[in-house]
C-alpha positions as CSV (number, residue, x, y, z in Angstrom):
1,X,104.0,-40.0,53.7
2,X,105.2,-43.4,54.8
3,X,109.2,-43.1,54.3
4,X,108.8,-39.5,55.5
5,X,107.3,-40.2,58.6
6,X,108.6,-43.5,59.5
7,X,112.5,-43.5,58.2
8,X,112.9,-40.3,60.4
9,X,111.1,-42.0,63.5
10,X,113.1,-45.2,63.2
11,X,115.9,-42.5,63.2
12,X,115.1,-40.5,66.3
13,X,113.9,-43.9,68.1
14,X,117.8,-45.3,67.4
15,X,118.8,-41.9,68.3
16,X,117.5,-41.8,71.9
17,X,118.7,-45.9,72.3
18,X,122.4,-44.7,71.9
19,X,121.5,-41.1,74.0
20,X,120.6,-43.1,76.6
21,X,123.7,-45.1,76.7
22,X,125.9,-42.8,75.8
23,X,125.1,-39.6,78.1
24,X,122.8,-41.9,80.8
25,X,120.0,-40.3,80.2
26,X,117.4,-41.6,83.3
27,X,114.2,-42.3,81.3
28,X,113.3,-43.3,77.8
29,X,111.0,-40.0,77.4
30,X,113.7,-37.3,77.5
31,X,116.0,-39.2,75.5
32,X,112.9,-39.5,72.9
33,X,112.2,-35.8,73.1
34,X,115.7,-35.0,72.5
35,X,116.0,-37.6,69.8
36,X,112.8,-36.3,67.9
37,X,113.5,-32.5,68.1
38,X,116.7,-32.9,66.6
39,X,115.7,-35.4,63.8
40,X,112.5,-32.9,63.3
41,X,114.5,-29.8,62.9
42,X,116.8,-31.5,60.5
43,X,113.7,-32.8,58.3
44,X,112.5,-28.8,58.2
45,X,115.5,-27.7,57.0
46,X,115.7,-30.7,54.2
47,X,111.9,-30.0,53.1
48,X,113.7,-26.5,53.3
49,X,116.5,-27.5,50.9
50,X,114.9,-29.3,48.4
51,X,112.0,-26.8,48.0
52,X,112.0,-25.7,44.2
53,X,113.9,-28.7,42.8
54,X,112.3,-31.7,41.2
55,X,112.5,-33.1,44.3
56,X,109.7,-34.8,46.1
57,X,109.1,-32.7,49.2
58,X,108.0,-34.0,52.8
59,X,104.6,-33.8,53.1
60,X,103.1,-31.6,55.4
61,X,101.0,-34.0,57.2
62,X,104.8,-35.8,57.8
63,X,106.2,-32.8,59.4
64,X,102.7,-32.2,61.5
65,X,102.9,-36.0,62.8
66,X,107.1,-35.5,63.5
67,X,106.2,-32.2,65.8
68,X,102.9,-34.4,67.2
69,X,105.1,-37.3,68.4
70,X,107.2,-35.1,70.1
71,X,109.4,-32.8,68.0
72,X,107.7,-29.7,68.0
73,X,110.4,-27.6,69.4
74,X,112.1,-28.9,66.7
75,X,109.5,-27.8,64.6
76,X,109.3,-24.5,66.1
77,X,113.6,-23.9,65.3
78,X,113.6,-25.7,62.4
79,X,110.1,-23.1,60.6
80,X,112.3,-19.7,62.7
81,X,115.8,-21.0,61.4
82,X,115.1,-22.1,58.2
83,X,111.8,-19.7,57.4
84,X,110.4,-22.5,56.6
85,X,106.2,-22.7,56.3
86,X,106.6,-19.4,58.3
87,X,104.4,-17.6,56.2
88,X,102.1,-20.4,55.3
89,X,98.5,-19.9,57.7
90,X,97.0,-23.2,57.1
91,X,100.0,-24.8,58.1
92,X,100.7,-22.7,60.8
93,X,97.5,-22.9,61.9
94,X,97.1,-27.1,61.9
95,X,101.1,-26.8,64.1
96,X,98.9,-24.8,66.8
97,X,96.2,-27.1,66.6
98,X,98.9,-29.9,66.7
99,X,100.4,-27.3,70.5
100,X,96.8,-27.2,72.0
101,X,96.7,-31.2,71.4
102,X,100.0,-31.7,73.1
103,X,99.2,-29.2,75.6
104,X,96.5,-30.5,76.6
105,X,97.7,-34.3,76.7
106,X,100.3,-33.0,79.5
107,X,97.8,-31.4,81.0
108,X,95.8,-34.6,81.4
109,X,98.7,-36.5,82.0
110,X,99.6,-34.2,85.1
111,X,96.2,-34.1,86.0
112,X,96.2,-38.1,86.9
113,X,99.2,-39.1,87.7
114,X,98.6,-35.8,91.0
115,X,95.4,-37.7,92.4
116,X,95.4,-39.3,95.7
């Protein structure tokens, strides 16, 4: 899980360094969301790709940690684009649990930084 977890976030984390120089992108965050979606969705559609060959595919519990760090909209195109673990439950199932996580993170997050 290693090189499929860590390659594609040195990736996405070089990704948002040159978005954020190139398009002046104001904070580090959006430039890492952006950065992560795409390198997520382009992971999908590799696992995608490969599926059926001798291959080694990307584990699932890489492509779970890609969307939890921040890529799960890529996640989300990448499974409707490329039908990919669309009609597997348990996976489907641990990508919601992986949502509720996130969404409730943000929800936190908003939570503190409102107090006065």
């Amino acid at each position: 899980m290693f090189r499929y977890f860590v390659i594609p976030g040195i990736i996405a984390l070089v990704g948002a360094l040159v978005l954020m120089q190139l398009i002046d992108i104001s904070t580090a965050l959006w430039a890492w969301l952006i950065s992560i979606t795409i390198v997520t969705f382009f992971t999908y559609g590799y696992d995608k790709l490969i599926a059926g060959s001798a291959r080694l595919r990307v584990p699932e519990n890489a492509l779970l940690a890609l969307a939890f760090v921040g890529g799960t909209v890529g996640a989300l195109g990448g499974m409707a684009l490329f039908h990919h673990k669309s009609s597997k439950r348990s996976f489907q199932l641990k990508l919601v649990i992986v949502l509720l996580v996130q969404a409730a993170l943000l929800a936190l997050y908003i939570f503190y930084t409102n107090r006065t």
